[in-house]
C-alpha positions as CSV (number, residue, x, y, z in Angstrom):
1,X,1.7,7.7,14.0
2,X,2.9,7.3,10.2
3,X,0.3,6.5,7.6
4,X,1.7,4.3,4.2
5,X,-0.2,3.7,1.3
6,X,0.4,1.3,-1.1
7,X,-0.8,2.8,-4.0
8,X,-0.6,2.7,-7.8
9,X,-3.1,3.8,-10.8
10,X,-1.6,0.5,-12.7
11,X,-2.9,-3.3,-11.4
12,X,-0.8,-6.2,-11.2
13,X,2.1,-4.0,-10.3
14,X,2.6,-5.9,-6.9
15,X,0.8,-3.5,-4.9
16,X,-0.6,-5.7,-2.4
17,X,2.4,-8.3,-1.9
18,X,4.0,-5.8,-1.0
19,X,1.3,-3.6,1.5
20,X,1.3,-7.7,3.3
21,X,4.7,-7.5,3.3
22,X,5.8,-4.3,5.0
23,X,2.9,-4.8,7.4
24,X,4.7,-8.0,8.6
25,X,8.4,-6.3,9.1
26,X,6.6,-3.1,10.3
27,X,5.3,-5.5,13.1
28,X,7.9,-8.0,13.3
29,X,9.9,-5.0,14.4
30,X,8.1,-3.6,17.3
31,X,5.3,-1.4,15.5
32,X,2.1,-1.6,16.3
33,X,0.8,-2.0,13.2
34,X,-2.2,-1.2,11.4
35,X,-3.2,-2.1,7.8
36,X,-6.2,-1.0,6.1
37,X,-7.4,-3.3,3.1
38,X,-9.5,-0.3,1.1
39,X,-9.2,-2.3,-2.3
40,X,-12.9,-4.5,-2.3
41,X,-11.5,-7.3,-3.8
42,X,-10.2,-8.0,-0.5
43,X,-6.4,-9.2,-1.1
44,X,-4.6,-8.5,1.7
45,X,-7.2,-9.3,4.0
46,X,-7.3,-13.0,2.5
47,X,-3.5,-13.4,2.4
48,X,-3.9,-12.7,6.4
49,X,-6.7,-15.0,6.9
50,X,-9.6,-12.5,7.8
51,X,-13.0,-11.9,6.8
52,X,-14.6,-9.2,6.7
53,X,-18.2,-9.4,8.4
54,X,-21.0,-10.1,6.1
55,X,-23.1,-6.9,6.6
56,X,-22.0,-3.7,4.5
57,X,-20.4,-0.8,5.8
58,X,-18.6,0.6,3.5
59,X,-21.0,3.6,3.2
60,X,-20.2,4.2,6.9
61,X,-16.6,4.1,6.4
62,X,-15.5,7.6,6.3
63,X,-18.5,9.1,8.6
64,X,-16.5,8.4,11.8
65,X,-13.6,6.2,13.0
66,X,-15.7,4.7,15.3
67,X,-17.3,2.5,12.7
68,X,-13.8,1.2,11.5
69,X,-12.9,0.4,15.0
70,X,-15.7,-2.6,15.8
71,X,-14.2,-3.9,11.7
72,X,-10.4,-4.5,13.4
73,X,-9.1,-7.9,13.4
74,X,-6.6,-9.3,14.9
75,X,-3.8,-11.1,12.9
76,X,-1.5,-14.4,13.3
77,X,1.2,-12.0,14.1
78,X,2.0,-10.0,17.4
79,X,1.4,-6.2,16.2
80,X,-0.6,-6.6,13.4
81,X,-4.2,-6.0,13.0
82,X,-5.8,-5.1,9.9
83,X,-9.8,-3.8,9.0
84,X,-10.6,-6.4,5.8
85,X,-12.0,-4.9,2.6
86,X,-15.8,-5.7,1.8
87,X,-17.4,-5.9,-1.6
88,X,-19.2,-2.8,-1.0
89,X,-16.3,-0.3,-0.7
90,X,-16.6,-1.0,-4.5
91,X,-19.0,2.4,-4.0
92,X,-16.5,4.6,-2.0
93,X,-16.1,7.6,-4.7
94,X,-20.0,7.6,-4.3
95,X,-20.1,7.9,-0.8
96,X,-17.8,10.4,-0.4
97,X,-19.0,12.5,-3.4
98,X,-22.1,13.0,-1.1
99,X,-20.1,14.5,1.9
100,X,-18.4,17.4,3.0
101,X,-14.9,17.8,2.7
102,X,-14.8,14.9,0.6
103,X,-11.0,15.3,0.0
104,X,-9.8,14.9,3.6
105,X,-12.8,12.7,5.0
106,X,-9.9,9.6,5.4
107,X,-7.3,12.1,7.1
108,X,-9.9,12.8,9.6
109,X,-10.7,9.3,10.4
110,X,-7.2,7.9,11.0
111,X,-6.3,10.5,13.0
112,X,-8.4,8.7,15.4
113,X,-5.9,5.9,16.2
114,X,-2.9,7.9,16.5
115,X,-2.8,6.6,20.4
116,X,-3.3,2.9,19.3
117,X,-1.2,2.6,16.3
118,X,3.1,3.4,15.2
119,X,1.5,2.8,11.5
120,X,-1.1,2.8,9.2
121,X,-0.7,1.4,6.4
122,X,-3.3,1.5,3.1
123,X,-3.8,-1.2,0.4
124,X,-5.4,0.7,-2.3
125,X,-7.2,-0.2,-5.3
126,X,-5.8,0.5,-8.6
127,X,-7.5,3.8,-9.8
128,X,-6.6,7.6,-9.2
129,X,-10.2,8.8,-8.3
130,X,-11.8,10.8,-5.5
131,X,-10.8,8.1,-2.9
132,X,-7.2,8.3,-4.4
133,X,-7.4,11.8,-3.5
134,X,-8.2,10.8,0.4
135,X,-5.2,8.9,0.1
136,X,-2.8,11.1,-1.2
137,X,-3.9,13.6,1.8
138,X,-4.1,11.3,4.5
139,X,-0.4,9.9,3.8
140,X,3.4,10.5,4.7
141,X,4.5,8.1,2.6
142,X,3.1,7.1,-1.0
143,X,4.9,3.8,-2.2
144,X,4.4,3.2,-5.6
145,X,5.8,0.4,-7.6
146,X,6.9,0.4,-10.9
147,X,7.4,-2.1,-13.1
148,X,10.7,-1.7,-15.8
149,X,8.1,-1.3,-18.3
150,X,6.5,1.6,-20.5
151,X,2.7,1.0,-19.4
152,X,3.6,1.0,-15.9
153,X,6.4,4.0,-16.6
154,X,3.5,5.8,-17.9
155,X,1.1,5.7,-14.9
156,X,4.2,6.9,-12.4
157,X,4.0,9.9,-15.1
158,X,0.8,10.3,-15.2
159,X,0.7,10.0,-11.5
160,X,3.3,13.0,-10.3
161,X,1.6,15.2,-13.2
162,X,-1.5,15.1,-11.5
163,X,0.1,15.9,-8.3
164,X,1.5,18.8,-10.1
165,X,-1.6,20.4,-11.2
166,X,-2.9,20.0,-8.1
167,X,0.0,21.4,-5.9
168,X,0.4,17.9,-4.0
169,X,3.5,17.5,-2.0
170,X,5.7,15.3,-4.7
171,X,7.7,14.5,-2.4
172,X,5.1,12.1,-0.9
173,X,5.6,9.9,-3.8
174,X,8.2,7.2,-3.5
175,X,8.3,5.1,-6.2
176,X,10.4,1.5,-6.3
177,X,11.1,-1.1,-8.9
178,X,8.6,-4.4,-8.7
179,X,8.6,-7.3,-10.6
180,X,11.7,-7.2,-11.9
181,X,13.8,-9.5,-14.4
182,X,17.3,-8.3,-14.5
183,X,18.0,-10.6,-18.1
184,X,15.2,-8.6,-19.9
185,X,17.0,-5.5,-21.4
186,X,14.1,-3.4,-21.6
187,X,13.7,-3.9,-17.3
188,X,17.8,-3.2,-17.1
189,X,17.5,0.0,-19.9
190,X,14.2,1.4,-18.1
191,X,16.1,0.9,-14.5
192,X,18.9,3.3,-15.5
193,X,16.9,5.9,-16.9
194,X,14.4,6.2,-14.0
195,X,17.2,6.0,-12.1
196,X,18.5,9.3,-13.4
197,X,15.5,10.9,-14.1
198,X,14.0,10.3,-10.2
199,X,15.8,11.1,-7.4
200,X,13.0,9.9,-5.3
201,X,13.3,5.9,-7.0
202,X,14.6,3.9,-4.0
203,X,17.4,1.7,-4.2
204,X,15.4,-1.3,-3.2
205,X,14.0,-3.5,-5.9
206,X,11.7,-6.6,-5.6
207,X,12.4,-9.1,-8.3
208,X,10.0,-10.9,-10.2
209,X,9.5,-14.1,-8.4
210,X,7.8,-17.8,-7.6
211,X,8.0,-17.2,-4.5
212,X,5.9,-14.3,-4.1
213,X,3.5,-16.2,-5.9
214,X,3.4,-18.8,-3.3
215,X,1.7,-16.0,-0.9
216,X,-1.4,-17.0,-2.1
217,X,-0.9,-20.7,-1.4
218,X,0.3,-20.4,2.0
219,X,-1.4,-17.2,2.5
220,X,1.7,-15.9,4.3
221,X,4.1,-13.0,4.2
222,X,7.1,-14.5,2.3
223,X,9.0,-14.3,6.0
224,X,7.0,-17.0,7.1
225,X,7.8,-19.6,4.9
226,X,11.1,-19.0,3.6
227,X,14.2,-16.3,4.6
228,X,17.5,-17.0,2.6
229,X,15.6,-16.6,-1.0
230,X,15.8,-13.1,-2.9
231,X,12.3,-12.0,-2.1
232,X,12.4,-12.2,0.9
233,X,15.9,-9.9,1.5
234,X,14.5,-7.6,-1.3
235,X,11.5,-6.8,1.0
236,X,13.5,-6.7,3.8
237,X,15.8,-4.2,2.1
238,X,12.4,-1.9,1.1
239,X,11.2,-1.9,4.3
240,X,14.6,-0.4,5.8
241,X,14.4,2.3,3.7
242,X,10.9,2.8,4.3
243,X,11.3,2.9,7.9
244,X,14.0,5.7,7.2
245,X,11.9,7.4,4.9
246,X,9.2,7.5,7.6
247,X,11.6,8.8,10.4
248,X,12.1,5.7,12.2
């Protein structure tokens, strides 16, 4: 089992289009295929139709993987199940300051469907906090998009610093261009010099784009309601290299 998070410190970087969106090739291609919705505003879980149930239990979350397995639903697509965000993982850093081994609490609970699950794959909020730590331990794979912008430059800086000073595996961190408008000359300048300056920068990039936008209106991976546009085969091309960059 592979785990994948979907991670930056930055919002409205494209994070969870494109969590939905490697979940549905992950599955469409044979994996059975986990994804975690950890960000309480619950984004992924309503682009997949799926509601969390009403009683909290977010406080439970990282005790035992028990309590996330009872939270699984299924999804409109074969291989895909995903455990919805509730309101109340709003208080994750919280509950986990109060336990032992706080850093690693999430490793230790996924490990628990290696036997059910090829992947895992984590939508996580926008902050680089004591849960972001969990993350960063618990994953193979850290997929980060970047805007061509300086703000969101910034935060992939800020980002691989921290890992730095903490002695994190770097190499976790894969960073990839989202949102991106090739007639802007700032997003074409800051493409070539990332592209230079990070070897890890994947080729794939996901353009700015209407029809990502639609998601929300059909609530739908963009595979299911349109596959000759350039979102579509721009997701497609991430998710090969993902799947190479995961071994598989």
């Amino acid at each position: 089992m592979k785990v994948l998070a979907c991670y930056s410190m930055k919002g409205g970087v494209g994070k969870t289009a494109t969590a939905v969106n490697i979940a549905w090739f992950a599955a469409d291609a044979g994996l059975r295929t986990l994804l975690v919705d950890m960000d309480p505003q619950g984004a992924s879980s309503f682009y997949f139709r799926v509601k969390s149930k009403k009683k909290r239990w977010g406080k439970r979350f990282f005790k035992a993987y028990k309590n996330l397995v009872g939270h699984i639903k299924g999804s409109d697509y074969e291989n895909l199940d995903v455990i919805p965000a509730h309101l109340s993982f709003r208080h994750f850093d919280v509950n986990l300051s109060n336990m032992s081994k706080s850093r690693k609490r999430l490793n230790r609970i996924l490990k628990g469907f290696q036997k059910e699950y090829d992947l895992v794959i984590l939508d996580c909020p926008p902050a680089i906090t004591l849960l972001s730590e969990n993350v960063f331990a618990a994953s193979d794979l850290i997929l980060v998009p970047v805007i061509p912008t300086t703000l969101s430059e910034r935060t992939l800086d800020q980002l691989q610093k921290f890992f730095d000073d903490r002695d994190l595996p770097a190499r976790r961190i894969v960073p990839f261009f989202s949102m991106v408008q090739r007639q802007k000359n700032m997003h074409a300048n800051t493409m070539a010099r990332l592209r230079k300056s990070n070897k890890r920068m994947l080729e794939s990039t996901i353009p700015f784009s209407s029809d990502i936008e639609k998601m929300g209106v059909f609530r739908a991976p963009v595979g299911e309601f349109t596959r000759s546009r350039p979102a579509f085969i721009a997701y497609r091309d991430l998710w090969t290299e993902i799947r190479d960059s995961l071994g598989g």
